[in-house]
PAZAPA-4460 file (N, C-alpha, C; in steps of 0.05 Angstrom, whole numbers, plus 32768, in hexadecimal, padded with zeros to 4 digits):
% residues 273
    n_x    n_y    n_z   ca_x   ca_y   ca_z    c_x    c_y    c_z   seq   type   mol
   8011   7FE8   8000   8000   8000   8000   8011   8019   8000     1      X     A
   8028   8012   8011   8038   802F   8013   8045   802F   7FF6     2      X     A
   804D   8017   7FEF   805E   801E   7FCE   804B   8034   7FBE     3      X     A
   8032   8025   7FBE   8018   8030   7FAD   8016   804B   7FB0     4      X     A
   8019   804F   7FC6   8010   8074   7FC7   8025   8081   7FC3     5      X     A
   8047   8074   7FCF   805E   8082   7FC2   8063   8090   7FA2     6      X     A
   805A   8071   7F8C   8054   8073   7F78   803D   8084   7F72     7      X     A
   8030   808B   7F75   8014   8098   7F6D   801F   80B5   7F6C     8      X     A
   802F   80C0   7F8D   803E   80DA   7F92   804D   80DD   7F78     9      X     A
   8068   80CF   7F7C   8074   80CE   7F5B   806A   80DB   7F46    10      X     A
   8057   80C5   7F44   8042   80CC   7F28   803E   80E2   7F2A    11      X     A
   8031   80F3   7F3A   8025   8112   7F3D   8035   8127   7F35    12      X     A
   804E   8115   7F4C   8061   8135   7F49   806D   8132   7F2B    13      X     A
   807A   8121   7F19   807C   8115   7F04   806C   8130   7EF6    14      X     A
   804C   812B   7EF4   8039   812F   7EE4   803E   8148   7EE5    15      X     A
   803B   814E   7EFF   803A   8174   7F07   8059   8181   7EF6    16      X     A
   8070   8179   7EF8   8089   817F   7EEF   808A   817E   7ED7    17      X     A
   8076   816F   7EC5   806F   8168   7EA8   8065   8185   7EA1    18      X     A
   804F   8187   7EAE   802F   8196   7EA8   8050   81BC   7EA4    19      X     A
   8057   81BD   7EC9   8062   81DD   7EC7   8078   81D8   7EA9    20      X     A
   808C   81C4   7EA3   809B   81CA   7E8D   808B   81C8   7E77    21      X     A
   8078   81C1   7E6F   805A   81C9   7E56   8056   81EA   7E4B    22      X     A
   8054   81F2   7E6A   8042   820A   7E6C   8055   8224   7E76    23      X     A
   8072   821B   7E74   8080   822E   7E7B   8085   8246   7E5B    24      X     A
   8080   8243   7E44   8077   824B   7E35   8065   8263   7E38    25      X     A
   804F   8258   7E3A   8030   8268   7E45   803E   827B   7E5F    26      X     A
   804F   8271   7E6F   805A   828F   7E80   8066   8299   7E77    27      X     A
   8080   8298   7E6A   808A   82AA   7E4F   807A   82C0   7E4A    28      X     A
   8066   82B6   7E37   8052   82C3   7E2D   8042   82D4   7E40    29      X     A
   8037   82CB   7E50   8027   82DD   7E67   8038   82F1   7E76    30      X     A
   804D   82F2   7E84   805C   8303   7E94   806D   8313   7E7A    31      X     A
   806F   8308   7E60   807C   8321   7E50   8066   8333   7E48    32      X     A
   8048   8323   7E45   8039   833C   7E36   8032   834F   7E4F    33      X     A
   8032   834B   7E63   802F   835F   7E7C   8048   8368   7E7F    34      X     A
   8052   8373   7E6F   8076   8382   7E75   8071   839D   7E63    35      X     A
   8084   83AD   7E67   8087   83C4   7E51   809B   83B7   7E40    36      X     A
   8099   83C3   7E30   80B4   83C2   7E1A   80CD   83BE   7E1C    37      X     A
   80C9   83D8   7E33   80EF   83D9   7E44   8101   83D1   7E52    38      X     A
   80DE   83BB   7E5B   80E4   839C   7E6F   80EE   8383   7E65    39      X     A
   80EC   8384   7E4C   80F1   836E   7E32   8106   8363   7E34    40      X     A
   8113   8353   7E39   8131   8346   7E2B   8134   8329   7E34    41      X     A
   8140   8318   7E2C   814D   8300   7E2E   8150   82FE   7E48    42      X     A
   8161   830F   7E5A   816E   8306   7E6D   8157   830B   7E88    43      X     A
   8144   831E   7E82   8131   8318   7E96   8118   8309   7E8B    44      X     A
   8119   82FF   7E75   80FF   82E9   7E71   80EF   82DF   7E7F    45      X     A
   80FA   82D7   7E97   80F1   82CA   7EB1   80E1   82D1   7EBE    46      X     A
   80ED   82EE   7EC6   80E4   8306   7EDF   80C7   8305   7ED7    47      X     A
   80BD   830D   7EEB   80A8   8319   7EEE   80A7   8334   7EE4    48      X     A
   8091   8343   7ED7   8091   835B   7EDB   8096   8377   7EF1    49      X     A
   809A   8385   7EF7   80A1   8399   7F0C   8089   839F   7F0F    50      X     A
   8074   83AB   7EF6   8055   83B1   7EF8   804C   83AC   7EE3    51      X     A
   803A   839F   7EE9   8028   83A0   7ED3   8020   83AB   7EBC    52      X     A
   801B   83AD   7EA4   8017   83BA   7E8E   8005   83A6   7E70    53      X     A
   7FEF   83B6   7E76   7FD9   83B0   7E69   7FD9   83B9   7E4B    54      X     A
   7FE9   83CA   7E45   7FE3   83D8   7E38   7FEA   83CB   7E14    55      X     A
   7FF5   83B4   7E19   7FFF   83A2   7E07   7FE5   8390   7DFC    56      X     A
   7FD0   838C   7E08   7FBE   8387   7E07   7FA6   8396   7DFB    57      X     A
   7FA7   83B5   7E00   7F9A   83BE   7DF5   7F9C   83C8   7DDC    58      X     A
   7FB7   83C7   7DD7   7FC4   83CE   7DBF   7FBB   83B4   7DAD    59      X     A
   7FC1   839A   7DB8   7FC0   8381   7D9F   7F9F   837E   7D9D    60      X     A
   7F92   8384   7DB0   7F77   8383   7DAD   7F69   8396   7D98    61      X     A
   7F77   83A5   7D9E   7F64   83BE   7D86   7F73   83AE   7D6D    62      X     A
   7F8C   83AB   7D6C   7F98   83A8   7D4E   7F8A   838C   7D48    63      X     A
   7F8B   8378   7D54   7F76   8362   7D49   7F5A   835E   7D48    64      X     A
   7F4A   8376   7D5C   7F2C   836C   7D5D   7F21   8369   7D3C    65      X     A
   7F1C   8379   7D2F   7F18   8372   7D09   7F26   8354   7D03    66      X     A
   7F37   8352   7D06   7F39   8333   7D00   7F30   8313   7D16    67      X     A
   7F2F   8321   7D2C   7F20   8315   7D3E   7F01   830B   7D36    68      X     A
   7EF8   8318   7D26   7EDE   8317   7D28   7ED6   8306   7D07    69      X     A
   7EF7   830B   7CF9   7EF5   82FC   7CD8   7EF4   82E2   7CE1    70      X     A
   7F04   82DA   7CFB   7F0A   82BF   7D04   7EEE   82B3   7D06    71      X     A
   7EDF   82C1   7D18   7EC7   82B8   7D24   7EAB   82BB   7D13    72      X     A
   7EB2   82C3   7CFD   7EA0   82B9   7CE9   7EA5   82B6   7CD2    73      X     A
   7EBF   82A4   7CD8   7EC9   828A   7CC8   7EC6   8274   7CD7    74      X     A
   7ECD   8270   7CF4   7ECB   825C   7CFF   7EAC   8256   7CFD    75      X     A
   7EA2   825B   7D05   7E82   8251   7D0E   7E71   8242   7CFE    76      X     A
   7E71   8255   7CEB   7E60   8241   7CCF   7E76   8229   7CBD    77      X     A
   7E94   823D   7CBD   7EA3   821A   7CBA   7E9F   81FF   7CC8    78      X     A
   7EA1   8207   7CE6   7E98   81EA   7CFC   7E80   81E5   7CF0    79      X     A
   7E71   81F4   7CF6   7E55   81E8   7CF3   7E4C   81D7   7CD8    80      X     A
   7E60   81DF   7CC0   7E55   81D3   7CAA   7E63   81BA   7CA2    81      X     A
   7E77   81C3   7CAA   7E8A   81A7   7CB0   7E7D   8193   7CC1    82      X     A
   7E79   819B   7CD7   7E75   817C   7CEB   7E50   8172   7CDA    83      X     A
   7E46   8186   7CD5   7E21   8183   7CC9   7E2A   8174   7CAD    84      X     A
   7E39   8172   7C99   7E44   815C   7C87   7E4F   8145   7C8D    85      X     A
   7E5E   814E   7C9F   7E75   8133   7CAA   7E60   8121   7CB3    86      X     A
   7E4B   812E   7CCA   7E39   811D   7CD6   7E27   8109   7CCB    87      X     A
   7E21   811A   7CAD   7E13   8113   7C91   7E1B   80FB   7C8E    88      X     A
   7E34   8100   7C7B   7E42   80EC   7C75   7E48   80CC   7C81    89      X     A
   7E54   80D6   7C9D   7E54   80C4   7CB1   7E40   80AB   7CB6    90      X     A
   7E26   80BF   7CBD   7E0E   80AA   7CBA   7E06   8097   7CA5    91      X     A
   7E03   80A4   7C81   7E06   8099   7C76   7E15   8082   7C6E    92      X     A
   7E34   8081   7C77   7E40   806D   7C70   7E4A   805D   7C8B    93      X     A
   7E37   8060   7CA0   7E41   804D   7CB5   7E22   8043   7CB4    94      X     A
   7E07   804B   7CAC   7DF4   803E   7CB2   7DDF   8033   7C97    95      X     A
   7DED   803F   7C87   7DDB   803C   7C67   7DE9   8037   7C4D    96      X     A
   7DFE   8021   7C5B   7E11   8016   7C47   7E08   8014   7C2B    97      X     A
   7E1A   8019   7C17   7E06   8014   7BFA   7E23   800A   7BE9    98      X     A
   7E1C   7FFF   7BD0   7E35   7FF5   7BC8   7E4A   8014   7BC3    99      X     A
   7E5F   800D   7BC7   7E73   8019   7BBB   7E7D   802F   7BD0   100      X     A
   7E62   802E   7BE5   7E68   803F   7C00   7E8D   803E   7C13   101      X     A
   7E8F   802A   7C0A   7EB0   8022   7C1F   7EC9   8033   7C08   102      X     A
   7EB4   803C   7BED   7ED1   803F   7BE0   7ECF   8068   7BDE   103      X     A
   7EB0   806C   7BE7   7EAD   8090   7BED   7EB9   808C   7C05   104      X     A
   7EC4   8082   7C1A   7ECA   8084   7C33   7EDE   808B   7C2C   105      X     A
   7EEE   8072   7C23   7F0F   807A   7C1B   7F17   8095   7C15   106      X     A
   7F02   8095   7BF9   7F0D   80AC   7BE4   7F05   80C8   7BFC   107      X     A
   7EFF   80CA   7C0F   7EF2   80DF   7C1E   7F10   80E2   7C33   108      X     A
   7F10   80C6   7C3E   7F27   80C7   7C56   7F4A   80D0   7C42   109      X     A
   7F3C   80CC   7C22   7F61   80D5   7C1D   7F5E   80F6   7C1D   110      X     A
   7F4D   80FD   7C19   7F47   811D   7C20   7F5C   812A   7C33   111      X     A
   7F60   8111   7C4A   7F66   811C   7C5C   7F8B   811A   7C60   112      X     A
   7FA1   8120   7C47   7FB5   810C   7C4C   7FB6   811D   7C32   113      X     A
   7FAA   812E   7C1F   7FB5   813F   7C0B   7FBD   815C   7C1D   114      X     A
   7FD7   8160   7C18   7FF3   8174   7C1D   7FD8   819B   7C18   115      X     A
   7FD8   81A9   7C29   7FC7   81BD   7C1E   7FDE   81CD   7C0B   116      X     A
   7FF0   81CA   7C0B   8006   81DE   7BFC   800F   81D0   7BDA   117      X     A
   7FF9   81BA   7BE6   7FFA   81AC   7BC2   7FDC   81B2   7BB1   118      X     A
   7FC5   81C2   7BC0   7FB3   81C9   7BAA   7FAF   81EC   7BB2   119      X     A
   7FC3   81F8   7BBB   7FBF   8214   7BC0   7FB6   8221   7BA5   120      X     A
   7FC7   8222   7B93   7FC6   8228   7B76   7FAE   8227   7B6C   121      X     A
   7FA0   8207   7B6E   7F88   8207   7B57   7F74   8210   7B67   122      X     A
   7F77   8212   7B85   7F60   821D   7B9C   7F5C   8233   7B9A   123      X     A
   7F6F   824D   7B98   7F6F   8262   7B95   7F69   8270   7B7C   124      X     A
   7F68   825D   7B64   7F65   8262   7B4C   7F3F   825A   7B50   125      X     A
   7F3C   8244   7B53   7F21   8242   7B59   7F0D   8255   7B69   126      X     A
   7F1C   8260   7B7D   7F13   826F   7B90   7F14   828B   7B80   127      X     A
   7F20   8292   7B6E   7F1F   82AD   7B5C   7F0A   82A2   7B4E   128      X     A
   7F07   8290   7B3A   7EFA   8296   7B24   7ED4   8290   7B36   129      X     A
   7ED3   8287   7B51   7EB8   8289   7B5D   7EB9   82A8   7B74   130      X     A
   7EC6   82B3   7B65   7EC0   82D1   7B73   7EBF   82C8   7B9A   131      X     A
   7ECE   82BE   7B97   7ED8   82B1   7BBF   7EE9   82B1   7BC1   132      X     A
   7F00   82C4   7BB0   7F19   82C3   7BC1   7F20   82DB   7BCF   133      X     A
   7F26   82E0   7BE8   7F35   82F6   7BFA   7F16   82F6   7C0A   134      X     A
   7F04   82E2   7C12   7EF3   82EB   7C1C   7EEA   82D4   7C2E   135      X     A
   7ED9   82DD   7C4A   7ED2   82C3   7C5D   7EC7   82B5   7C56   136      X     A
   7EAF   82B3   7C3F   7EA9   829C   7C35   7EB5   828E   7C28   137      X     A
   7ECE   828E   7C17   7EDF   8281   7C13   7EEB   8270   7C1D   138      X     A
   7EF2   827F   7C33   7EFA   826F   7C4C   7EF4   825A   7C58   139      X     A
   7ED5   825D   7C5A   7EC9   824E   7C63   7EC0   822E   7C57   140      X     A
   7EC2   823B   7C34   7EBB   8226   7C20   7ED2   820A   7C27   141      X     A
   7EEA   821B   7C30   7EFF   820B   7C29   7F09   81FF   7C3B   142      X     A
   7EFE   820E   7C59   7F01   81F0   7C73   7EF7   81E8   7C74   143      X     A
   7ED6   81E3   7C69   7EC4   81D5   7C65   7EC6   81C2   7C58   144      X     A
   7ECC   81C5   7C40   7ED7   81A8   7C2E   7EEF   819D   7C44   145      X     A
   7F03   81A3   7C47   7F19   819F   7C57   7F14   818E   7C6A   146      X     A
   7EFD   819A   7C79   7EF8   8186   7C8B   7EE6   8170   7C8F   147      X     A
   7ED6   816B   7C75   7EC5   8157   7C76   7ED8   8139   7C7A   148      X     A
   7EF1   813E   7C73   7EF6   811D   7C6E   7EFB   811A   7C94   149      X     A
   7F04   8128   7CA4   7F0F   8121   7CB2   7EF3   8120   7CD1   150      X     A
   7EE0   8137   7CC4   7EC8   8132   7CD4   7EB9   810F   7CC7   151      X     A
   7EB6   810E   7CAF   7EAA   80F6   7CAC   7EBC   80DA   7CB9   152      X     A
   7ECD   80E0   7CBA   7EDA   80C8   7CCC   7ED3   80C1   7CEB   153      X     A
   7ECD   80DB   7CF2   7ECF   80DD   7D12   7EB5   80D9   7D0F   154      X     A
   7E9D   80DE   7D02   7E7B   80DB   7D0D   7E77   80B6   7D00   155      X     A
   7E89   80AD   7CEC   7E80   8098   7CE8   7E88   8087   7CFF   156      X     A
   7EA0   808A   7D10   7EAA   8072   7D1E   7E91   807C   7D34   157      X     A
   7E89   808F   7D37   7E7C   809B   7D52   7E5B   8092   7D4E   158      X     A
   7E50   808A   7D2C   7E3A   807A   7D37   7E44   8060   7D31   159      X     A
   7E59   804C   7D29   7E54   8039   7D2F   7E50   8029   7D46   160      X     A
   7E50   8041   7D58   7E47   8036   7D73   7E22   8034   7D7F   161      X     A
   7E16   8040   7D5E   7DFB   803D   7D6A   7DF7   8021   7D5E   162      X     A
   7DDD   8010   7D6E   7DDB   7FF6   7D64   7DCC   7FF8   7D54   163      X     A
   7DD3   7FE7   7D40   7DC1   7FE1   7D22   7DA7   7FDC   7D26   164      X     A
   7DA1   7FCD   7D3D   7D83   7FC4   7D48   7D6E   7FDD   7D45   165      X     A
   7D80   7FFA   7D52   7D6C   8009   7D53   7D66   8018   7D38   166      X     A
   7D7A   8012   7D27   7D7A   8026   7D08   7D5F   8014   7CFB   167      X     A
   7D5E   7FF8   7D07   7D4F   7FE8   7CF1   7D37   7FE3   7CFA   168      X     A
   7D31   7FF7   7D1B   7D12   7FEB   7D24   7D0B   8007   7D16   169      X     A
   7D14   801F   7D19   7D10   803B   7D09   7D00   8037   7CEE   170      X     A
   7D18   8021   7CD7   7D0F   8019   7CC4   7CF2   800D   7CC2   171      X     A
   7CEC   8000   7CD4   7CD4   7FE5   7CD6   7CC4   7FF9   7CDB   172      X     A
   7CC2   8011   7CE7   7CB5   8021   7CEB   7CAA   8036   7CE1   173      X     A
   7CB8   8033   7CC5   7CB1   803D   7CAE   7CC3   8061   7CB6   174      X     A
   7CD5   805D   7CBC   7CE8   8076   7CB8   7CFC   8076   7CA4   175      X     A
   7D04   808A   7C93   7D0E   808B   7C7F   7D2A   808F   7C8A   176      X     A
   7D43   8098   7C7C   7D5B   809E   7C7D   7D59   80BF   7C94   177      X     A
   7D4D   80D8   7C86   7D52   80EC   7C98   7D3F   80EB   7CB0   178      X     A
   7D2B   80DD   7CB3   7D1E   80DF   7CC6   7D2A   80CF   7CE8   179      X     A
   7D39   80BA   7CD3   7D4F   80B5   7CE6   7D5E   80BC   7CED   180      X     A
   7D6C   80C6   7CDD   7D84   80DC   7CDD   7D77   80F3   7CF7   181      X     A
   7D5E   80FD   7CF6   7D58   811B   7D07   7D57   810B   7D21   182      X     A
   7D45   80F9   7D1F   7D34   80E9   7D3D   7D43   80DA   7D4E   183      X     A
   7D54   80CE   7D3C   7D6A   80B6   7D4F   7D84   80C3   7D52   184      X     A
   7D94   80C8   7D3C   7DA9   80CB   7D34   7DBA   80E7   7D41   185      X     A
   7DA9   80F4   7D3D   7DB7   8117   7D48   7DB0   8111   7D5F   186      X     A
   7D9C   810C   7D72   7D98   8107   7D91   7DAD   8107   7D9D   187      X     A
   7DB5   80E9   7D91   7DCC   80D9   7D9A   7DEE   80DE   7D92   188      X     A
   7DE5   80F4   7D82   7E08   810B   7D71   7E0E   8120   7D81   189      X     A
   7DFF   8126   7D9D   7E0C   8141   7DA1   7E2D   8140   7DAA   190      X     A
   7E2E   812B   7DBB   7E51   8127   7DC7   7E60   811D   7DA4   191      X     A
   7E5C   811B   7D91   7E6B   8113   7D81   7E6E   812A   7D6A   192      X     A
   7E4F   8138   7D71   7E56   8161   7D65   7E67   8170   7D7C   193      X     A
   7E6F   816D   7D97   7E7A   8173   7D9F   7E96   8176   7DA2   194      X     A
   7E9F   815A   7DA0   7EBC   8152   7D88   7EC2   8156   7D7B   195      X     A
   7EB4   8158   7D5E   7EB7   8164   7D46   7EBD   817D   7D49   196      X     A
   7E9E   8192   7D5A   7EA8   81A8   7D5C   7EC4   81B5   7D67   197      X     A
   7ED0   81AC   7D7A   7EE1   81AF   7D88   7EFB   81B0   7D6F   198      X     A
   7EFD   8196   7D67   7F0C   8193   7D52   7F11   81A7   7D3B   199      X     A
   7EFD   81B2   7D34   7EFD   81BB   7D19   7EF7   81D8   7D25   200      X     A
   7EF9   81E1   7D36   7EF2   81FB   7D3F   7F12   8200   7D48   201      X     A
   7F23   81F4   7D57   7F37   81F1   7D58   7F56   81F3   7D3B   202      X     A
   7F4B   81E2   7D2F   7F5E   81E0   7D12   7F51   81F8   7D02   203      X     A
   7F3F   8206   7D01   7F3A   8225   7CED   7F43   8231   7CFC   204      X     A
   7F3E   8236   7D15   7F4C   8252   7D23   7F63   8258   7D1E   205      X     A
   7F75   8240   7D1D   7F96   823C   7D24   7F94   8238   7D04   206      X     A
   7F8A   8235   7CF1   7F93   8234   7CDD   7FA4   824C   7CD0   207      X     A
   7FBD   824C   7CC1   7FC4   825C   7CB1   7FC9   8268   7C96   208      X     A
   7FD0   8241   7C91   7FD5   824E   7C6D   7FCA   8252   7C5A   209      X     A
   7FAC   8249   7C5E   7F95   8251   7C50   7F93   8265   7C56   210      X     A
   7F8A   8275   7C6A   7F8A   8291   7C72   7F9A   82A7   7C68   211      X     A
   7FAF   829B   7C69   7FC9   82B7   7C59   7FC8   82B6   7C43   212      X     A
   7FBD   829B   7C35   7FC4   829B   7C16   7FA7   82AA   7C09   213      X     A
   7F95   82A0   7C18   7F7A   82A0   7C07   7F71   82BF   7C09   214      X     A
   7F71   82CD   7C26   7F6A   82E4   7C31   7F85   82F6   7C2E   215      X     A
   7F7A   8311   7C2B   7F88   8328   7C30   7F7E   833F   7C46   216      X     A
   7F8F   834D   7C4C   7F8A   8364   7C59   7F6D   8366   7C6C   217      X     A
   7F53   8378   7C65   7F47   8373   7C7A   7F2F   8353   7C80   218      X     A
   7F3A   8347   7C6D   7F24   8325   7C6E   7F38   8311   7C83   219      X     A
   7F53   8313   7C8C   7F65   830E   7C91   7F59   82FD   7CB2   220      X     A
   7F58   82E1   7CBF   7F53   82D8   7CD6   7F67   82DE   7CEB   221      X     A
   7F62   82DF   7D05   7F77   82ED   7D1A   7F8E   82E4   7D15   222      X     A
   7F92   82C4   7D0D   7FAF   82B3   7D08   7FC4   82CE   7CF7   223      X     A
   7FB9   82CE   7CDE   7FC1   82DF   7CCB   7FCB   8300   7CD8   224      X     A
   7FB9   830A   7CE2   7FBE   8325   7CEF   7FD2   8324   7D0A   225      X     A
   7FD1   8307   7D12   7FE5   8306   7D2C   7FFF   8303   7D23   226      X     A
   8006   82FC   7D05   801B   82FD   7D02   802F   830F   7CFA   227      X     A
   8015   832A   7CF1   801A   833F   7CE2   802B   8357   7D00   228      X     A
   801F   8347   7D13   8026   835D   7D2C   803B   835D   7D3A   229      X     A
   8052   834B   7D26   8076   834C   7D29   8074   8367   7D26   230      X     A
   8073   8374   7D14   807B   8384   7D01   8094   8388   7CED   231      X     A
   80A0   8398   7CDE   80B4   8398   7CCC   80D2   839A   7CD7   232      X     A
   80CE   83AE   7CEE   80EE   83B0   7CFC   80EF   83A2   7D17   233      X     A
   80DC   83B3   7D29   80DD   83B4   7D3F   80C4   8399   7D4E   234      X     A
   80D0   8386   7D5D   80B8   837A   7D66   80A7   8383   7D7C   235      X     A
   8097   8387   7D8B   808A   8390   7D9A   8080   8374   7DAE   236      X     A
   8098   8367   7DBE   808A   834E   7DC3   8079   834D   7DD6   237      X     A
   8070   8360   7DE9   8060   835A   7E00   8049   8362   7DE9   238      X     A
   8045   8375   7DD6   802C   8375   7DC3   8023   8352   7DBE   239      X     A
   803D   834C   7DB3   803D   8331   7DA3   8039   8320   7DAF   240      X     A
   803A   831C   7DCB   803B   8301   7DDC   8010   8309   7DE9   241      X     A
   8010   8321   7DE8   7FF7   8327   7DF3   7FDF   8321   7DD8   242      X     A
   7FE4   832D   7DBE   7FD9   8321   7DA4   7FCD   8301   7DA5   243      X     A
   7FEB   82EE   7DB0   7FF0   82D3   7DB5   7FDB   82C7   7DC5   244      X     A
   7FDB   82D0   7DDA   7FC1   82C8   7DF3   7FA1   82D9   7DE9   245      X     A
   7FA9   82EA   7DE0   7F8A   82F1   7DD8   7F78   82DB   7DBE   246      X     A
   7F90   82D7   7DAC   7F8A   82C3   7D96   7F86   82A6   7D9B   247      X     A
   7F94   8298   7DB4   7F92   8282   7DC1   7F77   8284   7DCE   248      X     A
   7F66   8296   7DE4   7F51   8299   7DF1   7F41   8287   7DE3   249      X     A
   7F30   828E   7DCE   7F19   827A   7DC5   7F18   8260   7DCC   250      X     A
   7F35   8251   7DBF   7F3A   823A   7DBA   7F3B   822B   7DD0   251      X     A
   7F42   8242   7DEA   7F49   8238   7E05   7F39   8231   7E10   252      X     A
   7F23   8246   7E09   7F04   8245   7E1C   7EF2   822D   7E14   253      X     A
   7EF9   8228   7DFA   7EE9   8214   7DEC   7EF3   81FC   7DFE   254      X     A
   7F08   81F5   7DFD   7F13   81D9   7E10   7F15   81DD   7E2B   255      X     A
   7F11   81F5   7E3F   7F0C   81FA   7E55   7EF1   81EA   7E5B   256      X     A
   7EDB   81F3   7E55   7EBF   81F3   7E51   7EAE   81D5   7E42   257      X     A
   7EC3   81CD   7E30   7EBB   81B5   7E1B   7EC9   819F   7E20   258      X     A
   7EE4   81AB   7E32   7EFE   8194   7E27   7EF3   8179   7E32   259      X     A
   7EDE   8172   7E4C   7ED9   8158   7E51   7ECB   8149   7E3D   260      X     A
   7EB7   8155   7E35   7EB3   814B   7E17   7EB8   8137   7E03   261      X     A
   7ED7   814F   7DFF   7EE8   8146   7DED   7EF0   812B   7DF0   262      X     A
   7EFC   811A   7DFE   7F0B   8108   7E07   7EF5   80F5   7E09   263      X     A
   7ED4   80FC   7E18   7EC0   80E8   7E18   7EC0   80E6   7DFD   264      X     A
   7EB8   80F3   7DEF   7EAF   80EF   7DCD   7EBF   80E4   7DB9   265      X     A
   7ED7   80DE   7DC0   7EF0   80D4   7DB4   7EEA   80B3   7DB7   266      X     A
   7EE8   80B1   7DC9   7EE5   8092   7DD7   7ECA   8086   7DD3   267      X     A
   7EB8   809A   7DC3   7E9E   808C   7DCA   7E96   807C   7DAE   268      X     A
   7EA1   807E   7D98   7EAB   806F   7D85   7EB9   8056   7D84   269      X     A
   7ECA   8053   7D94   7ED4   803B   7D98   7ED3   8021   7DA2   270      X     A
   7EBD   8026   7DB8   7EB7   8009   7DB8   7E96   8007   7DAE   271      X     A
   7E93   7FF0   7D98   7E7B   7FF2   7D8D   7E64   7FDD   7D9C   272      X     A
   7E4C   7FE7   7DA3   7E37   7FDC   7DB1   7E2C   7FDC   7DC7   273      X     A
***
């Protein structure tokens, strides 16, 4: 018993010594964007600030709110249309097998495994000649496709855990494909839209190279404008580290608030029945 709890201690402190060298980063970043300018250097990286100073904050805030807000209505209707296809999809080919169905799976999952810096060219050319390029619907067109292969993966393994029994008393019942889809199927999808969401609300935010390539100037998502706030000579890093945590926030809150979720909904796919 005493080994057991020795070991267990270990483990903790282990874990805890893991977790502070993780997140020593994130203090970096927090104790420099509360510095002045003149507090800046290498050799006190460490220190704490002397006082406080906000003012780095108000500065990256004003210079990003306009792109703050390109983010957030790009993200929203991308998640949403992504995981509402993927979910589509999903159903279809985990519960309404038809011939040739195992070989749209494939051709969907290689979606996910083409290089994005190998169809920039004909994307952008496409995206000109449909009057969508430099603009959020564009944007949106194109994490959307993007993300169907990798949402339809995650909702199909996530209903093969509903039992066939109940898809086929539905049937006997004289319910068709969407009626199932509304009555049974979404009921039982919210922890697996919550995954998805998480997922794909996560990978657009943080996305970049679609962003820089596709968008200009003011269509531009925070990623894009956070990088613009080096500047040409001079860096401004308590601006830049405060930019950093303002652009992280969303993504944080989302897994603050969701993150148990996440991890249930991962697992709830995997074992079937």
């Amino acid at each position: 018993m005493a080994i057991r709890t020795v070991s267990r201690t270990v483990l903790y402190l282990l874990l805890i010594a893991l977790s502070l060298f993780y997140l020593m980063p994130v203090y970096v970043m927090l104790i420099t964007s509360l510095k002045p300018l003149d507090q800046i250097s290498l050799s006190e990286m460490w220190q704490l600030p002397h006082s406080l100073d906000l003012s780095s904050y108000q500065l990256a805030f004003e210079k990003l709110a306009p792109n703050f807000m390109n983010s957030i209505y790009l993200v929203i209707p991308a998640t949403l249309l992504s995981a509402l296809l993927g979910s589509l999809n999903g159903y279809v080919l985990s519960k309404w097998k038809f011939r040739g169905s195992d070989w749209i799976f494939t051709a969907l999952l290689f979606g996910m495994f083409i290089p994005y810096q190998s169809i920039l060219i004909p994307l952008i050319q496409f995206l000109r000649e449909a009057g969508l390029y430099n603009t959020i619907p564009g944007l949106i067109f194109v994490h959307v496709v993007y993300g169907i292969p990798i949402t339809t993966l995650m909702f199909r393994n996530f209903y093969a855990s509903i039992p066939e029994e109940m898809i086929e008393s539905a049937k006997i019942d004289g319910a068709g494909i969407f009626k199932i889809y509304q009555h049974i199927i979404i009921p039982l999808s919210i922890t697996g839209f919550v995954v998805v969401g998480i997922w794909q609300f996560t990978n657009i935010w943080n996305e970049f190279l679609f962003a820089v390539t596709i968008t200009t100037s003011s269509q531009q998502p925070i990623m894009v404008a956070l990088q613009n706030l080096s500047g040409s000579q001079i860096v401004q890093w308590n601006v830049q580290m405060a930019g950093a945590l303002l652009a992280a926030l969303p993504t944080l809150l989302v897994y603050i608030f969701l993150g148990k979720f996440f991890v249930k909904g991962l697992l709830a796919g995997s074992v079937k029945g």
